[in-house]
FIVO-225713 format. One record per residue (C-alpha): y, x, z. Coordinates in nm, 3 decimals, m for minus. Each point is the difference from the previous one (the first is absolute). Layout:
N
      yy      xx      zz
       Y       X       Z
...
END
This chain:
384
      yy      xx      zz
   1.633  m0.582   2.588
   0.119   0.111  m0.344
   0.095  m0.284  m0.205
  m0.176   0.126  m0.353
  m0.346   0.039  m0.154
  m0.090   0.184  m0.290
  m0.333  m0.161  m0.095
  m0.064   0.008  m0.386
  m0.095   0.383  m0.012
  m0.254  m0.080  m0.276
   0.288  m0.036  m0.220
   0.156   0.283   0.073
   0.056   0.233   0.295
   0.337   0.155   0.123
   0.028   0.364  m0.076
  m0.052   0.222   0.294
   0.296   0.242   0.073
  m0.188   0.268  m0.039
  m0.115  m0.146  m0.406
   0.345  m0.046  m0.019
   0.106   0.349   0.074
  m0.309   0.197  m0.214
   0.140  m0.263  m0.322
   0.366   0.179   0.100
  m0.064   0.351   0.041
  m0.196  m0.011  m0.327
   0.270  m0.172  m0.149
   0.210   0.227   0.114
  m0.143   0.357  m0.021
  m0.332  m0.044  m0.207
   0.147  m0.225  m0.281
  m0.176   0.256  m0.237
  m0.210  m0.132  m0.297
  m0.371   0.098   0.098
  m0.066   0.033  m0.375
   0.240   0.320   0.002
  m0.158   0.358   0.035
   0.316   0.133   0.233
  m0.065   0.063   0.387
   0.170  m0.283   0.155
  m0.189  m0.249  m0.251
  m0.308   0.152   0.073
   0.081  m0.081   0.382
   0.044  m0.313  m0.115
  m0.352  m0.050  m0.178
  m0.168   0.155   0.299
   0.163  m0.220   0.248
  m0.125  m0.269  m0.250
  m0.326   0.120   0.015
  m0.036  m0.001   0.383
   0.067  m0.384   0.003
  m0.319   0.023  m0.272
  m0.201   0.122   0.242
   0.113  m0.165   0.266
  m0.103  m0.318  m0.175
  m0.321   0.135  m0.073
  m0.103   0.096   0.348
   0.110  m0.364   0.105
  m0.262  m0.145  m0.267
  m0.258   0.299   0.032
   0.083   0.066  m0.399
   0.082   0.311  m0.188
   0.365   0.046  m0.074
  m0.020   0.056  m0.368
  m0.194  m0.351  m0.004
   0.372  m0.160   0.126
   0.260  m0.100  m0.184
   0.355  m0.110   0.085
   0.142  m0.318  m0.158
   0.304  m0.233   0.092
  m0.212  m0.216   0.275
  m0.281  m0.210  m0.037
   0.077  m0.232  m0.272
  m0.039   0.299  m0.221
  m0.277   0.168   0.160
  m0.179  m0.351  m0.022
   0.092  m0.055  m0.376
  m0.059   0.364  m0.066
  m0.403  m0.002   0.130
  m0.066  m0.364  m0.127
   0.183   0.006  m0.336
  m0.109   0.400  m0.089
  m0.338  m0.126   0.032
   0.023  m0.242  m0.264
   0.175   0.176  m0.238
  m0.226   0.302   0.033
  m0.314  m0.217  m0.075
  m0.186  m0.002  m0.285
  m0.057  m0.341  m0.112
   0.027  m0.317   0.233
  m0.125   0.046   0.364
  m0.032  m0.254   0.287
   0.244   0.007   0.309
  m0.018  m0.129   0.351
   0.254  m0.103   0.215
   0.060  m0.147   0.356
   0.159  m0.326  m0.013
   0.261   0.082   0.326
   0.108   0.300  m0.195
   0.432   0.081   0.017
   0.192  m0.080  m0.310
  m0.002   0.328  m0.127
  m0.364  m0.025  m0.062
  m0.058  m0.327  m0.097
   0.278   0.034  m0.276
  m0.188   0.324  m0.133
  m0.288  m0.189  m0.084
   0.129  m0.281  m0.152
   0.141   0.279  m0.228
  m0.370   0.168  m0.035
  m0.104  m0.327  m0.144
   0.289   0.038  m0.272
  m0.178   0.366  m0.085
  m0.330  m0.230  m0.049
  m0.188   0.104   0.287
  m0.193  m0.293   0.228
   0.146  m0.082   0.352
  m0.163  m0.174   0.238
   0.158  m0.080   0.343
  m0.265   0.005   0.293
   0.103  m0.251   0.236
   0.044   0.052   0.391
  m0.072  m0.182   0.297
   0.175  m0.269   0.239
   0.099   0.272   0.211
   0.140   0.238  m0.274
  m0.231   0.196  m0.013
  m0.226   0.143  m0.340
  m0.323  m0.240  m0.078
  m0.251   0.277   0.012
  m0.248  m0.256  m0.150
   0.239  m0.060  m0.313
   0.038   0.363  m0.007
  m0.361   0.063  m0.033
  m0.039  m0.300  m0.263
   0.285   0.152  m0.215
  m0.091   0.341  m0.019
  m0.413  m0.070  m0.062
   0.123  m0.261  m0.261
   0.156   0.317  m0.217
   0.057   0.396   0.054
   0.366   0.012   0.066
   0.255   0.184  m0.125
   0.210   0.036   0.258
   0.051  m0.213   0.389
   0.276  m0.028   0.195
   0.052  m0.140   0.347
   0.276   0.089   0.285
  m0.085   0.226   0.305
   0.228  m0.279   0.210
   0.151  m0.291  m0.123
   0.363  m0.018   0.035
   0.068  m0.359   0.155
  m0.371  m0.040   0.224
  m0.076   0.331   0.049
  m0.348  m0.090  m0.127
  m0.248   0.321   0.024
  m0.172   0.065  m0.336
  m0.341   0.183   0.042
   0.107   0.247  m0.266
  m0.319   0.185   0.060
  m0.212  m0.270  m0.081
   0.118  m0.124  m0.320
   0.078   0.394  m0.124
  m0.375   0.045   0.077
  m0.107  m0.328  m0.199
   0.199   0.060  m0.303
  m0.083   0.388  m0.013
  m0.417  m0.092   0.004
   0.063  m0.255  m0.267
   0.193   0.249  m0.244
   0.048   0.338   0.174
   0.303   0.048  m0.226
   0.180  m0.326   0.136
   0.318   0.096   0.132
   0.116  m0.178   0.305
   0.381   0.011   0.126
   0.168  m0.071   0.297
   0.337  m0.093   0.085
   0.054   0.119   0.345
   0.400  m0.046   0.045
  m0.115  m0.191   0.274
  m0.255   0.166   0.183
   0.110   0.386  m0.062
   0.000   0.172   0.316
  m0.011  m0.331   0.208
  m0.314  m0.038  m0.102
  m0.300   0.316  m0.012
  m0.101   0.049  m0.405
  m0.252   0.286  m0.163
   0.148  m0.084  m0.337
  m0.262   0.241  m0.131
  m0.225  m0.291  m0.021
   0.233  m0.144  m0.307
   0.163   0.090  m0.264
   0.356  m0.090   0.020
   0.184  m0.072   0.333
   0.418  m0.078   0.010
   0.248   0.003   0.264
   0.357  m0.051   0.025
   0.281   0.234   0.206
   0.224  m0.356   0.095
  m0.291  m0.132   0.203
  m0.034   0.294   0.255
   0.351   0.000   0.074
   0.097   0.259  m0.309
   0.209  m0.105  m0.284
  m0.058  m0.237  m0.247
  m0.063   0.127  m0.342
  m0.269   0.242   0.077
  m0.371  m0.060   0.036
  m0.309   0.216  m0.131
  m0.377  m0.061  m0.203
  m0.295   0.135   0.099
  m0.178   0.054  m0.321
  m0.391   0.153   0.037
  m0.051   0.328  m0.144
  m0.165  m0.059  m0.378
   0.144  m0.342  m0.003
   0.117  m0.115  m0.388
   0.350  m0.139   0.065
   0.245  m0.066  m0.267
   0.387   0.080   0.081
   0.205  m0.323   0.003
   0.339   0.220   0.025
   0.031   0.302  m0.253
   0.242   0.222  m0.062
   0.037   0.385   0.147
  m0.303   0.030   0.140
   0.036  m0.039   0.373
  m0.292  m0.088   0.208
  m0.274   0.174  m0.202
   0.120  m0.262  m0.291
  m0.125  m0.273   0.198
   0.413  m0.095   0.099
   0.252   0.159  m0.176
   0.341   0.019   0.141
   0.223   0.222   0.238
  m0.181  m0.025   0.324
   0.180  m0.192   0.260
   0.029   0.331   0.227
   0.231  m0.165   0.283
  m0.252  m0.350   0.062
  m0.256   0.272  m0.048
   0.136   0.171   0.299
   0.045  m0.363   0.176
  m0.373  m0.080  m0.051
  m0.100   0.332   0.119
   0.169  m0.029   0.331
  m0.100  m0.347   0.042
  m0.382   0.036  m0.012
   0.059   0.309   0.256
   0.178  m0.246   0.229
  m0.268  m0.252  m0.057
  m0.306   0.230   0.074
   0.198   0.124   0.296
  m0.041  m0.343   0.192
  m0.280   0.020   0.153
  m0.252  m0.310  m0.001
   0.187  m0.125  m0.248
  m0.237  m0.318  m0.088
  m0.065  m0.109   0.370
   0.376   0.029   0.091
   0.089  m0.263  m0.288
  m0.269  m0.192   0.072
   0.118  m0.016   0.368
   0.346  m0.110  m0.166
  m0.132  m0.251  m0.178
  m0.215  m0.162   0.230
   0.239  m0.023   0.235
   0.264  m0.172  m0.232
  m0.293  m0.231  m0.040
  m0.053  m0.065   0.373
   0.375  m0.107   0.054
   0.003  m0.200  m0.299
  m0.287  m0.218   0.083
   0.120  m0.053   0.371
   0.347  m0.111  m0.175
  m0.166  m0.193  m0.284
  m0.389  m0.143   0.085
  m0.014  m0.142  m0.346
   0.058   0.281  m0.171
  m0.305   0.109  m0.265
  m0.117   0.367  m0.123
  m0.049  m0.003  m0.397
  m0.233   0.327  m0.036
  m0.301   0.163   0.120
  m0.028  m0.001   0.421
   0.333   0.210   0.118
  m0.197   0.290   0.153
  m0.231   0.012  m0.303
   0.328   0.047  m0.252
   0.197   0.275  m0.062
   0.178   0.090   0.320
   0.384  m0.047  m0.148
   0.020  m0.339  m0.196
  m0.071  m0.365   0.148
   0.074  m0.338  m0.185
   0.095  m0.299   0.208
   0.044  m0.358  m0.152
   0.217  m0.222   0.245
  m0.144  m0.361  m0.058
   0.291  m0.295  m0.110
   0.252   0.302  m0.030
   0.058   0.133  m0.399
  m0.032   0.416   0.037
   0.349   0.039  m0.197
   0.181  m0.227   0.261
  m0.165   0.159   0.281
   0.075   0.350  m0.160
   0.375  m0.069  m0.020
  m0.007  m0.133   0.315
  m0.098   0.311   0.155
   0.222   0.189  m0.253
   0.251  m0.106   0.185
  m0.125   0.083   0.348
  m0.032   0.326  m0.155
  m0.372  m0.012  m0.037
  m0.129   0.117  m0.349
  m0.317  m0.054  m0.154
  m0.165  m0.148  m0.306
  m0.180  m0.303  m0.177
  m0.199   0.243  m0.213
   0.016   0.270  m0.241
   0.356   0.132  m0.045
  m0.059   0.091  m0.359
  m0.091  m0.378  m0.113
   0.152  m0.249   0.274
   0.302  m0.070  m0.214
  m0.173  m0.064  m0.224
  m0.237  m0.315   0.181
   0.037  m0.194   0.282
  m0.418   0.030   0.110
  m0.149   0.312   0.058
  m0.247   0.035  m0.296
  m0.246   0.188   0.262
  m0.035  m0.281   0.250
  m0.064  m0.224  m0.354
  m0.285   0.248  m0.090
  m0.162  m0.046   0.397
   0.062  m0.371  m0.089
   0.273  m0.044   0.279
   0.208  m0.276  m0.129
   0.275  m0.246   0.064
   0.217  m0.016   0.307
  m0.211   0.302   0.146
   0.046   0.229  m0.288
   0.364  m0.124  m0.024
   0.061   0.077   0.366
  m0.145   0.354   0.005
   0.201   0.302   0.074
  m0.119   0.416   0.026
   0.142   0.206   0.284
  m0.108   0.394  m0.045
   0.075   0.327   0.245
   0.037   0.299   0.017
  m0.022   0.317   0.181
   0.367  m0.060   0.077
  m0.069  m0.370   0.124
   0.151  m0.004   0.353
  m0.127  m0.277   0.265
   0.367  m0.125   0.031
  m0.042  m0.098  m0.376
  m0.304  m0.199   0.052
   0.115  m0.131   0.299
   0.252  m0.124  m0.173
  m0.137  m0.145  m0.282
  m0.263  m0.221   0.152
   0.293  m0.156   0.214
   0.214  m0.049  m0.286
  m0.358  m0.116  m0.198
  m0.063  m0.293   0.307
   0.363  m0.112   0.016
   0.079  m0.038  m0.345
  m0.331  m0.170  m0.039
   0.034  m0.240   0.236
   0.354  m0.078  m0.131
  m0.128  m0.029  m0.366
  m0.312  m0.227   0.079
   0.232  m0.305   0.097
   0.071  m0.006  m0.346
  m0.349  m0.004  m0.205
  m0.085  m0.241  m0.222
  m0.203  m0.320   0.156
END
């Protein structure tokens, strides 16, 4: 049995060795600035602009409506905060409650530009309150929504559809974005139904610092980064040609596995089985496993804190998370379990495991042995 696990592939994904050797071969022979009118460079803008469609395809999108960007903190800030600044006068935003930092943090900045936010709240399993989300957009013609394809520590399903379709009959010239870091390719998505859609390169086992916007054709978007005109204007700056080349490569890996949802899902559920026949106790904070996105699942080990348990297993070699890896230094409880009104020693014992494509049965083998030993040994010790 192989004494490792890899588990917290919704913060970030290993590049594949075939990512790694697109980045270097472009790094190495296509360095050339895409801007340039010379033959090489134009290799290198039409190399660029097969990833472009590549991404397109995957979303069922034109290319010219995609845009590259540094990952999908920018493409996130990019769609939310060039909506507000290319409004005229103050509009009305909407915003899942779950959403990742990245998001969140934009609006709180949209209120500084004097626009109204209101955050529509979700349910006890994580997932959106289509009720509230009815309420909220009848109660005033939005500006602009915004709710994740899959949430990044429950794997919570949004029914993007649904609230697209409310917001768009209540003012057809509502915008409605979705960050799909999580969910692109794992997850089937007709992102013509919206109007902005983001991904990021790191997640798909390509290299961090890359990710790409969907923007729909006709869309009024104000740039966020100027300078040289890259990008139609929308994001200036030298393209990053070689993570370019790493993203490209990665979503061809990706669409090459076939049944790529049901084989996670097969992961995951299994990881589940062994856990639960190791620890009985243990409690699922999220919507029904086989109703969730087939890659992410978020356990809370009852009497056992999630940071002791996940050092515990970091040293058994077993690596996961207690949340989102862009906020949990930042605070000890997930703020998503707070929104679904988990609480207390359950929300302080939680802990997300995600897979991928390269998950072998060894791994989660592994881990749920290492996950009923080192709870056992850790449970001697809770407070009384």
């Amino acid at each position: 049995m192989r004494e490792y696990a890899y588990l917290d592939n919704s913060a970030t994904t290993r590049p594949s060795e075939g990512v790694i050797e697109a980045m270097a071969q472009c790094m190495r022979d296509g360095f050339y600035n895409p801007s340039s009118q010379y033959a090489p460079a134009v290799q290198s803008e039409k190399r660029m602009a097969d990833c472009r469609e590549l991404v397109a395809r995957s979303l069922r999108v034109q290319p010219e409506e995609v845009f590259f960007t540094s990952g999908g903190t920018e493409a996130n800030n990019l769609a939310i905060l060039g909506t507000a600044a290319a409004q005229r006068g103050p509009g009305h935003f909407l915003v899942n409650a779950t959403e990742h930092p990245s998001v969140l943090a934009a609006f709180e900045e949209v209120k500084k530009m004097g626009h109204r936010v209101s955050v529509v709240p979700v349910l006890h399993d994580g997932l959106p309150d289509m009720e509230a989300w009815e309420r909220a957009i009848a109660a005033e013609k939005p500006t602009l929504v915004s709710c994740m394809q899959v949430n990044n520590e429950t794997g919570a399903l949004a029914d993007i559809a649904r609230i697209a379709a409310l917001a768009k009959a209540a003012n057809p010239a509502c915008r409605v974005h979705v960050d799909g870091v999580q969910g692109f390719l794992r997850v089937p998505f007709d992102a013509r139904g919206v109007d902005f859609y983001t991904l990021s390169g790191h997640k798909l086992h390509g290299p961090k610092g890359i990710g790409a916007l969907y923007v729909k054709k006709g869309v009024r978007l104000a740039p966020r980064q100027i300078g040289g005109g890259q990008e139609k204007g929308l994001r200036s700056g030298t393209e990053n040609t070689p993570g370019i080349a790493g993203l490209c490569e990665a979503i061809r890996e990706m669409k090459a596995v076939g049944g790529l949802g049901e084989a996670l899902m097969r992961k995951k559920l299994r990881f589940l089985e062994l856990c639960r026949e190791t620890v009985p106790e243990l409690l699922v904070n999220g919507p029904e496993p086989e109703k969730a996105a087939p890659h992410i699942i978020n356990l809370s080990f009852p009497g056992v804190r999630g940071e002791v348990m996940l050092h515990a297993l970091e040293a058994r070699q077993v690596y996961c998370s207690t949340g989102s890896a862009c906020s949990s230094k930042k605070q000890k409880v997930s703020a998503v379990l707070g929104q679904m009104g988990i609480t207390g020693a359950r929300a302080e014992g939680a802990l997300r495991f995600s897979f991928s494509p390269h998950t072998g049965e060894e791994e989660i083998e592994w881990a749920a042995r290492c996950i009923g030993e080192s709870f056992a040994l850790l449970k001697q010790y809770q407070r009384r």
